[in-house]
N, C-alpha and C positions, 0 to 999 in steps of 0.2 A: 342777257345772261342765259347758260343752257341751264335748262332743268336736267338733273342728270338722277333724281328722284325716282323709282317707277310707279308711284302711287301718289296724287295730289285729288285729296278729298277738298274741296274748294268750296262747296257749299251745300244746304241740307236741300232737300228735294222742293223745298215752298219757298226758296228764297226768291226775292225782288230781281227784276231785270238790271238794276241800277246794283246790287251784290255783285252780281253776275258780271256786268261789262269793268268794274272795278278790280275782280280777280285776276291776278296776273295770268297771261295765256302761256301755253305749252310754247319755245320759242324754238322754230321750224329747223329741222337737224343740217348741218352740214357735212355728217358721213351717212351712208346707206345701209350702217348698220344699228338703223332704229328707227320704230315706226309709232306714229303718236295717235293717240287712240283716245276718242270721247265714248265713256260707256256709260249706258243705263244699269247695268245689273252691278248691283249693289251686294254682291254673298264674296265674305272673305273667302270660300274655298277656292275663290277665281284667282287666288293667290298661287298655287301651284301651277294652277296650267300657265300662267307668263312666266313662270320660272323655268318650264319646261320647254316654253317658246323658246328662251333665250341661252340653254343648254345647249338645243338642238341646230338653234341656225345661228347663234353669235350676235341675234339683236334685241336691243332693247326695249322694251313696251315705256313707255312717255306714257301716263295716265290720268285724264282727267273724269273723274267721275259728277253726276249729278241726274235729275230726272228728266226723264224723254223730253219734256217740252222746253225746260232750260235750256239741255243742249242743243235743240233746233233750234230755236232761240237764236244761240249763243253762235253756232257757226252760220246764222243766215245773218246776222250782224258783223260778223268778222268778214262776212265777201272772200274776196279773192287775197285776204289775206289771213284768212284765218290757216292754222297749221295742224289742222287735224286729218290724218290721210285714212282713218275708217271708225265709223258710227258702231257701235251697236246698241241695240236696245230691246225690250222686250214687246211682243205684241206686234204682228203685223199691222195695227193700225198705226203703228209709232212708225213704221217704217215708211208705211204708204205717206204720211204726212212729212215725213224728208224728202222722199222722190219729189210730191208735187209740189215742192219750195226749191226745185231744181239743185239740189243739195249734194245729190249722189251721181257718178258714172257709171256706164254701162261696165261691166266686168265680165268676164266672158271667158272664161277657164274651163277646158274638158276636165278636170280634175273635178271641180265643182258639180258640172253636169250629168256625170258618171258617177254620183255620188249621191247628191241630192235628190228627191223624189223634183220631180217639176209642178209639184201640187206646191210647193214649200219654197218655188222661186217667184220670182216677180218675171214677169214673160219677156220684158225687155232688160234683165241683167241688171236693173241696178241695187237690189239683193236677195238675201235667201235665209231660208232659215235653218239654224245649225244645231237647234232643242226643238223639241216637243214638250207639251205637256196636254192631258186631255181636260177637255171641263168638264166637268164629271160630274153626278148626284151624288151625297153624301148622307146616311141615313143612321137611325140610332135601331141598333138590331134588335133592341125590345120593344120599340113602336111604333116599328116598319118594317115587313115582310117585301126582301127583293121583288118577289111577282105585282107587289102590288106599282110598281115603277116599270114605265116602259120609255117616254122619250121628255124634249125639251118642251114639247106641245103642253104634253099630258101635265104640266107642270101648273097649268093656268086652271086644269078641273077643280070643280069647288071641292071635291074631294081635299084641295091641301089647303082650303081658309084658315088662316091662323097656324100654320105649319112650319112654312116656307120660309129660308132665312136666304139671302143674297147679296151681296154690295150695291153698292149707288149703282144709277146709272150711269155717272159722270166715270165711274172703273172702264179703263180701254179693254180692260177682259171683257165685260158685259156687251160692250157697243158690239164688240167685233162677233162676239155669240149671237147678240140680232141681230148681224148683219148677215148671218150666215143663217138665220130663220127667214130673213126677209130674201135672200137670195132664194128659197129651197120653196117659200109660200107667197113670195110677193106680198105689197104693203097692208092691205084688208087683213089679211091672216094676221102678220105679223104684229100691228097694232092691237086686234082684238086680243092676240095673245100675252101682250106687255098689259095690255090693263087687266089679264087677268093674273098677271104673277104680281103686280101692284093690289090686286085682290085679295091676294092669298097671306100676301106678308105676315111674318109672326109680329115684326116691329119694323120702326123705321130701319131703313140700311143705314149701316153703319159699319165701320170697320173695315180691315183686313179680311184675307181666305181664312185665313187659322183663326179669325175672330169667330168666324161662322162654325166653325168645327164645335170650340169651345159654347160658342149659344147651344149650338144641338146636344152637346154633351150636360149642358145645364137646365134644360128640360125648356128653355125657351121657342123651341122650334124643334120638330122632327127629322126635316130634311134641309141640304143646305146644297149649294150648286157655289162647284172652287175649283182649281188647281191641284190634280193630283201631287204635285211635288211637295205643295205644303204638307200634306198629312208624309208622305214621304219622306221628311226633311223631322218632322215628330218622329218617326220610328228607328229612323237613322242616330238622330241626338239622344235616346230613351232615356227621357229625365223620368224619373221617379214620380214627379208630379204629375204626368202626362200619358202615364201607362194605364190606367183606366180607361180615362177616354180614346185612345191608341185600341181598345180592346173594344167597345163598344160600335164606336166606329165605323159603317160598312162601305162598300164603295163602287157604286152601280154607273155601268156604261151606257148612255139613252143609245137612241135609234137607231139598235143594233136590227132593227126588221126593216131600214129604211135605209137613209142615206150615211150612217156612221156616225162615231161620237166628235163633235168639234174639236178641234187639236190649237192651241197656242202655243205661240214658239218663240224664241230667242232669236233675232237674227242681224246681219250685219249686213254694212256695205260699204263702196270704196268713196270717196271724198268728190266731190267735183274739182275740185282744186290740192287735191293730193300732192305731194312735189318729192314726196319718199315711194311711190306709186312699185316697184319693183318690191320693198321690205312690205309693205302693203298687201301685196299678193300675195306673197311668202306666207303674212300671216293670216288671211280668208283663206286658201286655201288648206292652211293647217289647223284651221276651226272644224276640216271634213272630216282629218285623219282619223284614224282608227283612236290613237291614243288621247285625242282632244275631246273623241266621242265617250268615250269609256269612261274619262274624266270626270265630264260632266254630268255623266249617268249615276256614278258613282259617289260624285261629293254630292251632288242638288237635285239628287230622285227625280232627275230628267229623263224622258225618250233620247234615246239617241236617234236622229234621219236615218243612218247609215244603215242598209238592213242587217248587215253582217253581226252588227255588234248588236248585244244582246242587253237589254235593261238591269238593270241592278235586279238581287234576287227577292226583294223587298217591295218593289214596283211591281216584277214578273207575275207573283203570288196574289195579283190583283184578278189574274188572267188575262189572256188576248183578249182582242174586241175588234169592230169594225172600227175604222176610223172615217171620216171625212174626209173624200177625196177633193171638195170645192176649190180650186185656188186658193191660197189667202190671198192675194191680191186681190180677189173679188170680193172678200167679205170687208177687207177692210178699207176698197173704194165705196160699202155701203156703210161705212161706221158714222158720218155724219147724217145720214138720212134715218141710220138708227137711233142716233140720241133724238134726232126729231122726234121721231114715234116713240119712244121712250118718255121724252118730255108731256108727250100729249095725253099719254098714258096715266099718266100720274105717276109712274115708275120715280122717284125720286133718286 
């Protein structure tokens, strides 16, 4: 039977393998003018831009939504017949973990190339990233003066004992941030530096980015280390409940005397077994355009890659900053040796 639906929310992000292979799959198109698509990103504003896809070129987005690892999962159990012709997800370590389960093909568009930084590709095409976001410090401006913040390092000073609020280390944000400490200090640093933000903790990790926001806004910690777009995504919504802390607030860019602040990004890539492979490209390559960038800047206090396009003016008023020029394919081919030293850290 064709799913002719463009949205099939199938199951929540912790569900079972045995959920999983029971949901009915996406069933593979017989016209070229639709392209089925397994996504991680979870934000109904990604409703407009498939709308906008399928204004502009007459094809349909087929949707199956769930969390990074389901759907690796799920299309390295489907093999060669599974019918999804492009991934996306968030966190280049999500990506690097589909490449090396031979998940993705090489892709290889001057459209993309010409567009994308090659900091933000994976060096053999099999994908890219098409958001930024930075990971940023987050500080409460009555109990922390910006000078006294300078990088990711400086984080582990006993200066922040009892300060410090962060996610697990099992969060793909975290792994992929040590992996790009461990890339920049190699592993002696890198560890010494994870048992010191295990040091520093205000409380056990726990939660979400915006959970951390809201601990520092409630006097449980000072500073907190997130996703610019969450706070981004509070000033965009401005619920009445949230305009204090929105006000409070402040939002410091590390290693701006060094190597730049770590970037996390949204990205995608084309299927190993793709069989719509032409609507496929149509639609990675209109993940670069001007109007998909703007989009996404615009609904989910994203960076946009593209340099032309400019951030939302909400994001902008944060200021420029240096970014991380590292690969992500480098940090997050170290994201498993990162949870290592994380784990030995005590970093929970």
């Amino acid at each position: 039977m064709m799913i002719s639906a463009n949205r099939r929310k199938f199951l929540a992000a912790g569900a079972g393998f045995g959920a999983l292979l029971a949901t009915p799959a996406i069933v593979r198109a017989q016209t070229n003018k639709v392209v089925n698509l397994y996504t991680a990103r979870h934000y109904g504003t990604d409703d407009a831009f498939y709308a906008a896809f399928k204004a502009k070129t007459g094809i349909s987005v087929n949707r199956v939504e769930a969390g990074a690892d389901a759907l690796i999962q799920r299309i390295a159990a489907e093999g060669a017949n599974s019918p999804v012709d492009v991934l996306i997800t968030v966190d280049a370590g999500n990506l690097e973990r589909a490449r090396a389960r031979a998940l993705f093909q090489p892709f290889n568009s001057e459209a993309i190339r010409s567009r994308v930084p090659a900091h933000l590709r994976d060096p053999d095409g099999n994908w890219f990233g098409f958001t930024t976001r930075a990971r940023a410090i987050f500080y409460h401006k009555d109990r922390v003066k910006p000078e006294q913040l300078s990088s990711y390092e400086d984080l582990a000073n006993p200066k922040w004992k009892g300060r410090l609020l962060i996610r697990s280390s099992s969060n793909v944000y975290n792994q992929s941030l040590t992996g790009s400490v461990l890339a920049a200090r190699g592993e002696a640093a890198t560890e010494a530096w994870a048992r010191g933000i295990a040091a520093n903790l205000a409380r056990p990790p726990r939660g979400g980015d915006t959970d951390q926001f809201r601990a520092v806004f409630a006097g449980e910690g000072d500073i907190a280390v997130a996703n610019t777009y969450y706070l981004g995504n509070l000033i965009r919504e401005n619920k009445t409940e949230d305009r204090a802390l929105i006000e409070k607030i402040g939002v410091f860019f590390p290693n701006q005397a060094d190597r730049g602040t770590h970037m996390n990004l949204s990205g995608a890539g084309m299927s190993k077994n793709a069989r719509n492979r032409d609507t496929a490209a149509q639609f990675l390559e209109y993940l670069a355009s001007d109007q998909s960038q703007m989009h996404f800047a615009e609904t989910n206090s994203e960076y946009p890659v593209v340099a032309s396009v400019p951030a939302p003016a909400r994001v902008a008023a944060w200021g420029s900053f240096k970014q991380d020029q590292l690969n992500a394919a480098t940090f997050a081919r170290n994201n498993a040796s990162a949870l290592q030293i994380m784990d030995r850290a005590g970093w929970k």
